[in-house]
C-alpha positions in Angstrom: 0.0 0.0 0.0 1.1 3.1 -0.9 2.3 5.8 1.6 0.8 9.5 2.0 3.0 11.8 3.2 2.6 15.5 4.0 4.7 18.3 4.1 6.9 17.6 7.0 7.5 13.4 6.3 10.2 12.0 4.7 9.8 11.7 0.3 9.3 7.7 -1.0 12.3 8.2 -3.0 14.4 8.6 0.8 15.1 5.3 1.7 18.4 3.3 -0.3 21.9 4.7 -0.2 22.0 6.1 -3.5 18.9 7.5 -2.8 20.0 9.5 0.2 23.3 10.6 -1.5 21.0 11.8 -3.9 19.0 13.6 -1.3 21.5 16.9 -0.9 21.9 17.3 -4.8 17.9 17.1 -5.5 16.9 20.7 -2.8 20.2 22.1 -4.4 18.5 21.7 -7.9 14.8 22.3 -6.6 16.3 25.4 -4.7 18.5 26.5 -8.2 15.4 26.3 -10.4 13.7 28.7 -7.8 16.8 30.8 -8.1 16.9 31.0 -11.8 13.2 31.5 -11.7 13.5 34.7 -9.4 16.1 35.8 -11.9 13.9 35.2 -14.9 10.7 37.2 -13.2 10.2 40.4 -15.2 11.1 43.5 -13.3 9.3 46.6 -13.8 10.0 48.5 -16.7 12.0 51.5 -17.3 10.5 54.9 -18.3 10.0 55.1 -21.8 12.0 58.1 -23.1 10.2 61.4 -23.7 9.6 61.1 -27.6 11.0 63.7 -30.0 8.4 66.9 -30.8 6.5 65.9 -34.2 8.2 68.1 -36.7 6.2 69.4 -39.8 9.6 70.3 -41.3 12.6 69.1 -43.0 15.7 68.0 -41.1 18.0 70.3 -42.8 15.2 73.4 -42.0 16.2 76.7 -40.6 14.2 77.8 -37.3 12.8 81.5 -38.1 10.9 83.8 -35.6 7.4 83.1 -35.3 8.1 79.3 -35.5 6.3 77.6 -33.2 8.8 75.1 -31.7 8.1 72.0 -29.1 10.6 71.1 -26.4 10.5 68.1 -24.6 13.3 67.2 -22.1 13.8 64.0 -20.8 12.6 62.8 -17.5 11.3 66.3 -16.7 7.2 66.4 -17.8 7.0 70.1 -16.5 9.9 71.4 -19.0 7.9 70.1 -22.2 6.3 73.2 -23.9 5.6 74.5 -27.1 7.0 78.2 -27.7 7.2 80.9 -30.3 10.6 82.0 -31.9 10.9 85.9 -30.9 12.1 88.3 -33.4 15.6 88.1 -32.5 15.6 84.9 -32.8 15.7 83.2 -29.6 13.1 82.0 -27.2 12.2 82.5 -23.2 12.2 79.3 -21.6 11.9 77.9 -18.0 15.0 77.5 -16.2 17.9 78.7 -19.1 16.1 82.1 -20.0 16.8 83.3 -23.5 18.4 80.7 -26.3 19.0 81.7 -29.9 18.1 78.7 -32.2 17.4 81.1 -34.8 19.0 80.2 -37.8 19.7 76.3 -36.5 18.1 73.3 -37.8 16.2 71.3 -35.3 19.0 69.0 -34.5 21.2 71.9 -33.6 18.8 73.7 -31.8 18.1 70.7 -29.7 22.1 70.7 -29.0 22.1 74.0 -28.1 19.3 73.6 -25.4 20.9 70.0 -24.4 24.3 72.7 -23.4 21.7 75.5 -21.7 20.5 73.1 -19.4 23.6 71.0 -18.5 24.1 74.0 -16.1 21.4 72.5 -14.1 20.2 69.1 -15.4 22.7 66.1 -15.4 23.1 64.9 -18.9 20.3 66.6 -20.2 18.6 64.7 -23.4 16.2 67.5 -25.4 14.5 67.3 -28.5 12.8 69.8 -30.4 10.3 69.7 -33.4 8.8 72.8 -35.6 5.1 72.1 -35.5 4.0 75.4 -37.2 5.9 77.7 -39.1 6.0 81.6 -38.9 5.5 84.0 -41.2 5.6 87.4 -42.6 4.2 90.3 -42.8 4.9 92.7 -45.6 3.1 95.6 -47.0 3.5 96.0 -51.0 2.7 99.8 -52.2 2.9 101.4 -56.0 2.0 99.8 -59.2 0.4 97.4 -58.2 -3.3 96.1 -58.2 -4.4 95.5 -54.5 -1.7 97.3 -52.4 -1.3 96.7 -49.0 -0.5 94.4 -46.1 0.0 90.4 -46.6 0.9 87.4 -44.7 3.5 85.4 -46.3 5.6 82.2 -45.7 8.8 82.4 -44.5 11.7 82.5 -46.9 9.5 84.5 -49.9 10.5 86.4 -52.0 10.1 90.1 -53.6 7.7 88.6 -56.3 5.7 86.1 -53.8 4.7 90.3 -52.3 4.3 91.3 -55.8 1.7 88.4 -56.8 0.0 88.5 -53.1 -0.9 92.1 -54.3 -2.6 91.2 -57.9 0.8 91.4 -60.0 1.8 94.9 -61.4 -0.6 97.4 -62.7 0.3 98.5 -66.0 3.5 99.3 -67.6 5.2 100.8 -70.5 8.1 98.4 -72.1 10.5 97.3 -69.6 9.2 96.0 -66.1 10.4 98.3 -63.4 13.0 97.7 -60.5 10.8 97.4 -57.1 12.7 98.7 -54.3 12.3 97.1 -50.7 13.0 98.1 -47.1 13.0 96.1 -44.4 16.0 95.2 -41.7 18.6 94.2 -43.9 18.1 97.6 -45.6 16.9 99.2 -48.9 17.2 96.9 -52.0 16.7 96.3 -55.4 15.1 93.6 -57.2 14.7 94.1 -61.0 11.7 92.2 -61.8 12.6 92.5 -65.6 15.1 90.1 -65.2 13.5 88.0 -62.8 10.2 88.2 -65.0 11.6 88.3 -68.6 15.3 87.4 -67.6 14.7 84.1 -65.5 17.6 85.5 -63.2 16.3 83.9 -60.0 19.2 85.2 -58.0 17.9 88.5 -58.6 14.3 87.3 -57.0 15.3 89.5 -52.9 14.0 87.1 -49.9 11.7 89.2 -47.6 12.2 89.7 -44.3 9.4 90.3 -41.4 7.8 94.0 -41.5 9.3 94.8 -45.0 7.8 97.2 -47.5 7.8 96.4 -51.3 7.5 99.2 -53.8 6.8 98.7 -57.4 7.1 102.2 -59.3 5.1 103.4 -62.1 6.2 104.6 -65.2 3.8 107.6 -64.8 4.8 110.6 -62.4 3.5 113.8 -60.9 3.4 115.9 -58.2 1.4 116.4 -55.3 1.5 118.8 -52.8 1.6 118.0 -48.9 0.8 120.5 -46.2 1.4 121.4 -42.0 3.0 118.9 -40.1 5.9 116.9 -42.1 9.1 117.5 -42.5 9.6 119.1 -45.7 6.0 120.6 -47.1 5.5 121.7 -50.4 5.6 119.2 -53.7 6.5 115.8 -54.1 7.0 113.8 -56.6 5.6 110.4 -56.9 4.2 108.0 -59.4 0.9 107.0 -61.2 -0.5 104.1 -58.5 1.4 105.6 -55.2 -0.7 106.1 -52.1 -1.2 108.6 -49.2 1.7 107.2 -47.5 4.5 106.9 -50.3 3.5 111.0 -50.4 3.5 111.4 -46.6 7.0 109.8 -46.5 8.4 111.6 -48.9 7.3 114.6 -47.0 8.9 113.4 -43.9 7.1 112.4 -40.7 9.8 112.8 -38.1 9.0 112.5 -34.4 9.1 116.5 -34.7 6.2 116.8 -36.8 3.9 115.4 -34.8 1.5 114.6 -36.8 -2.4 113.5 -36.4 -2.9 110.9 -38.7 -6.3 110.3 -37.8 -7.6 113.7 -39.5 -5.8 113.9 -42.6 -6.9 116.0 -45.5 -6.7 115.2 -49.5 -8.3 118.0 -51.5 -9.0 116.9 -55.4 -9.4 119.6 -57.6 -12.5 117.9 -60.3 -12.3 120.5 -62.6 -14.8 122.9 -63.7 -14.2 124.6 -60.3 -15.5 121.8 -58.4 -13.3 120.3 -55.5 -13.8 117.4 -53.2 -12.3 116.7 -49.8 -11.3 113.5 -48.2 -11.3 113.2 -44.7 -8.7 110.3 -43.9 -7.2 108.0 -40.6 -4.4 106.9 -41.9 -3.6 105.8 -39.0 -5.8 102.8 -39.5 -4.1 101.9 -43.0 -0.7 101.6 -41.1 -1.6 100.4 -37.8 -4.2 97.6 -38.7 -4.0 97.3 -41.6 -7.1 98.9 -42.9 -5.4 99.6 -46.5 -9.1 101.1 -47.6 -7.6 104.5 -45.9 -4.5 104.7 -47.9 -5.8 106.6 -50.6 -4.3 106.8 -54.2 -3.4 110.2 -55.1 -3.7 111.8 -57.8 -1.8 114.7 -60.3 -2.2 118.0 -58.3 -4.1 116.5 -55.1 -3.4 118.3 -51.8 -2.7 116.8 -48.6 -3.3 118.3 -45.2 -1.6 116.5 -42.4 -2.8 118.4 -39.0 -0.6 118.3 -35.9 -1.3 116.1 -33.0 -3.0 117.0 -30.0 -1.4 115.8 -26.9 -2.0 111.9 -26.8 -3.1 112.0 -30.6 -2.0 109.1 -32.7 0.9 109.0 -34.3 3.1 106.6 -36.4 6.9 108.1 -36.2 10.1 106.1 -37.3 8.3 102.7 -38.3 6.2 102.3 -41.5 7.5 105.4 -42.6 11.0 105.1 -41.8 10.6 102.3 -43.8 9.0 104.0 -46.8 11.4 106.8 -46.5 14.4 104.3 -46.7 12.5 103.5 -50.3 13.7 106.8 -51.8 16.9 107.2 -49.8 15.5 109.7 -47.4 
């Protein structure tokens, strides 16, 4: 009959020689499976790393202000944020302060943060992803069919300004050379050889805030009034605007104009006249380009001086138009 035998009696197999020599070597294997299967248990896992920022960009892309960029850094949740690219090209960020990554691709703006926070993070591990490009603003004046101000992608170009504006108005042989201000200075682009010529060197890339002006082939004079610079006639061409005219005229901090209450008196012939009544202001500061108003041959323009806390518009869009025509 066979023997039952719990957990404190002796096992059947316990009972020759060779079975108790064997005795030691069996709990060493029963205890070395339990070993290995301790080992083999899974542990917990590690933290997965913080994934890289979806990009909607190229690798080899340039970061430009008003990019917005994502940050992640590893292992620290509360340091992952999305920010905008200032205009000079760096960005405010927790713990570093300013960073330029202007100008880097994403790879070597993430190396420049992974150096900005090894002051205070051990082996920092950052990546960074463009998930919405900036872009510009640019206001296109003159000859053309719709002027005034247009968002544009970064990295356009002086004809990109020219086509948001309804392409040139109409011209007499050759195409004309637009002029443009913006930070890097006043240029030239000849958009006869960029039109005609196919010289795509020639084609100027934009930068924010610039000013594109395409002259006409058609000029006259108009004649602008109280507080500018320099009153009396101007010259300036078949298509121009309030503004080209104001500029020329010069609108220094000193003149203190009111650009709210501007006056253009159009002489309709017959001895008949009609005033305008225009806020420029408006056209320059939000963009309401209804308010520039094209001139015409022999129009005068009344700019009023500002009361105290009038509105005015000194050394920005004008300084800008000015830079046009050298002044």
């Amino acid at each position: 009959m066979d023997h039952l035998h719990g957990a404190g009696s002796t096992p059947p197999w316990y009972g020759t020689d060779v079975n108790r020599s064997l005795f030691p070597f069996m709990i060493a294997l029963q205890l070395g499976l339990g070993t290995v299967a301790a080992a083999a248990a899974p542990t917990a896992a590690a933290p997965a790393a913080t994934p890289a920022a979806a990009s909607v960009v190229r690798a080899d892309y340039k970061i430009h202000p008003g990019d917005q960029v994502a940050i992640s850094v590893y292992g620290e949740p509360t340091l992952t944020q999305t920010v905008t690219v200032l205009p000079d090209e760096t960005i405010e960020y927790p713990m570093v302060g300013r960073v330029k990554i202007g100008g880097d691709t994403p790879a070597e703006a993430s190396t420049a943060l992974d150096q900005a926070f090894s002051k205070y993070l051990r082996a920092p591990i950052v990546s960074v992803g463009v998930v919405s490009e900036g872009q510009l603003t640019v206001m296109v004046l003159g000859n053309v069919k719709t002027p005034g101000k247009y968002t544009l992608p970064y990295n356009s170009h002086v004809t990109d300004a020219v086509a948001a504006a309804g392409g040139m108005g109409p011209t007499n042989g050759e195409y004309p050379v637009a002029r443009i201000s913006d930070t890097a200075g006043a240029r030239d682009a000849s958009l006869q050889a960029i039109l005609r010529g196919g010289d795509a060197s020639a084609d100027v890339v934009l930068n924010n805030n610039a000013v594109v002006y395409v002259p006409s082939p058609v000029t006259f004079n108009v004649e602008v009034v109280g507080a500018v610079d320099k009153p009396g006639e101007v010259s300036i061409s078949a298509g121009d605007h309030l503004s080209t005219a104001i500029a020329k005229a010069g609108n220094s901090s000193n003149a203190n104009a009111d650009l709210n209450a501007i006056r253009v008196t159009r002489d309709l012939g017959n001895g008949q006249t009609k005033v305008y009544n225009v806020n420029l202001y408006n056209a320059l500061q939000k963009g309401d380009t209804s308010s520039d108003v094209e001139l015409q041959k022999n129009d005068i323009v009344y700019v009023p001086q500002a009361k105290k806390g009038g509105s005015t518009v000194t050394g920005s869009i004008f300084g800008l138009i000015g830079r046009l025509f050298g002044l």
